[in-house]
C-alpha positions in Angstrom: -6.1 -22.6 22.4 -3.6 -20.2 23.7 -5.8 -16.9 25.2 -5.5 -13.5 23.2 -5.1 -10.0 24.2 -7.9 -7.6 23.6 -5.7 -5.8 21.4 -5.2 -8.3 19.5 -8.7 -8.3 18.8 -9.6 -5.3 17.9 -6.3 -4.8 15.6 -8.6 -8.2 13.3 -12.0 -5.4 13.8 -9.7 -2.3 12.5 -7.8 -4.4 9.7 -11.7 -5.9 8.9 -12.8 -2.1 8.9 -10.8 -0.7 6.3 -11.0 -3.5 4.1 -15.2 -2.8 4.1 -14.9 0.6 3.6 -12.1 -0.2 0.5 -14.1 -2.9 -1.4 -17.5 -1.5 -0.7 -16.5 2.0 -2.8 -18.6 2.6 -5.8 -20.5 -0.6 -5.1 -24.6 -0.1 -5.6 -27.3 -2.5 -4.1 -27.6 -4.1 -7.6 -23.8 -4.1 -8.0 -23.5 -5.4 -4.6 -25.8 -8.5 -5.9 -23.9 -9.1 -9.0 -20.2 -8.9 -7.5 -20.0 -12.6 -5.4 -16.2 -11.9 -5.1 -16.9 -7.8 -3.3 -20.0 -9.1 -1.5 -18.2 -12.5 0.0 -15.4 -10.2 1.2 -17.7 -7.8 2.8 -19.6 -10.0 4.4 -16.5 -12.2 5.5 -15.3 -9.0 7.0 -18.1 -8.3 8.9 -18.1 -11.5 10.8 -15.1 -11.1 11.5 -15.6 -7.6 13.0 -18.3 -8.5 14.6 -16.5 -11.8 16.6 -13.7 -9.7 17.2 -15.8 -7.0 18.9 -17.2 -9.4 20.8 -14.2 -11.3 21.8 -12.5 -8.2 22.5 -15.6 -7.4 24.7 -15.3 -10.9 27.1 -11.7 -9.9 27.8 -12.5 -6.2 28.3 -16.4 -5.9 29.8 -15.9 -1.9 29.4 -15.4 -2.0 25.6 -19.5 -2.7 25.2 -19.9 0.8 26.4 -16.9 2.8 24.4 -18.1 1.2 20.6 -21.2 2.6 19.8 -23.8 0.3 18.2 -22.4 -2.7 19.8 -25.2 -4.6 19.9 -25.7 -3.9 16.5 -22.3 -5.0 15.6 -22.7 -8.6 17.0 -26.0 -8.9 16.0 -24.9 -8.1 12.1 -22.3 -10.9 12.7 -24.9 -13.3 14.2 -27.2 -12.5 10.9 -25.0 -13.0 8.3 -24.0 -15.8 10.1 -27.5 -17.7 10.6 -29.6 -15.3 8.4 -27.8 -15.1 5.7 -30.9 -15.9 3.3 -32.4 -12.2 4.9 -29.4 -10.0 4.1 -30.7 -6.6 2.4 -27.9 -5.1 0.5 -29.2 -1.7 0.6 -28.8 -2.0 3.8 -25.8 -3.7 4.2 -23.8 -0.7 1.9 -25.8 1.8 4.3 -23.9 0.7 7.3 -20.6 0.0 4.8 -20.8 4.0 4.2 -22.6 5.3 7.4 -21.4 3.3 9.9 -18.1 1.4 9.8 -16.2 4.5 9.1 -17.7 5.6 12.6 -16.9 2.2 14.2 -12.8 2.3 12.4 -12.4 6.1 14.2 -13.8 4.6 17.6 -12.0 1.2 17.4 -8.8 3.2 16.2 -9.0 5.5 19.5 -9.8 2.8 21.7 -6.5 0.5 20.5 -4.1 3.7 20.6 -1.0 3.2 18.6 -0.9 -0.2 17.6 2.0 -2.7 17.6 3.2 -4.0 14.3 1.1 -6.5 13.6 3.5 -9.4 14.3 3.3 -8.3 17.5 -0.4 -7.4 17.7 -1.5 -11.0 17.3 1.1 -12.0 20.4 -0.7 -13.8 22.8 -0.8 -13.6 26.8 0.8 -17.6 26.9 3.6 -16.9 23.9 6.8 -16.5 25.6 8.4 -13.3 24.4 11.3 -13.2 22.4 12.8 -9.9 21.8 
């Protein structure tokens, strides 16, 4: 598999971000429970913020200390991943509203301007062909 840039990584955790944030609007813990389609897309996007993070993080060691919570951040990931059956969804819209908008600002800063995304995914082994 060919290696990716860290950017690349952390455009998936800001893309991941605001499409939380969008599809957990208006959404209550009950809601939450009731809407498969909103809750799968959630927690879909947290996984992959979470794996992004941390790939982002192998690449870039100083990236565990700029994103605040990172621990946290995997170790949301690794629960929904093997946890699943102990997901709380008061909890999970808590950090939906309370934290991810923190983590998009912080991601967002770190990354700078990004490319377009064509270009974001561009790995370090694709030759380049402007």
């Amino acid at each position: 598999m060919p290696r990716r840039e860290p950017l690349a990584f952390l455009s998936d955790a800001i893309s991941a971000c605001e499409i939380i944030v969008r599809h957990a609007e208006e959404l209550t813990p009950e809601s939450y429970e009731r809407d498969l389609a909103r809750r799968s897309i959630i927690e879909r996007h947290f996984l992959i913020v979470g794996e992004a993070v941390n790939q982002a993080s192998r690449l870039r060691p100083d990236l565990k200390d700029r994103v605040t919570g990172f621990a946290g951040i995997v170790g949301l990931r690794n629960l929904l991943a093997h946890g699943y059956f102990m997901i709380d969804a008061a909890t999970v819209l808590a950090i939906c509203r309370d934290d991810v908008p923190v983590l998009l600002a912080e991601l967002r800063t770190i990354a700078g301007p990004l490319p377009p995304p064509g270009d974001a995914a561009r790995t370090a082994d694709s030759p380049d062909r402007s």
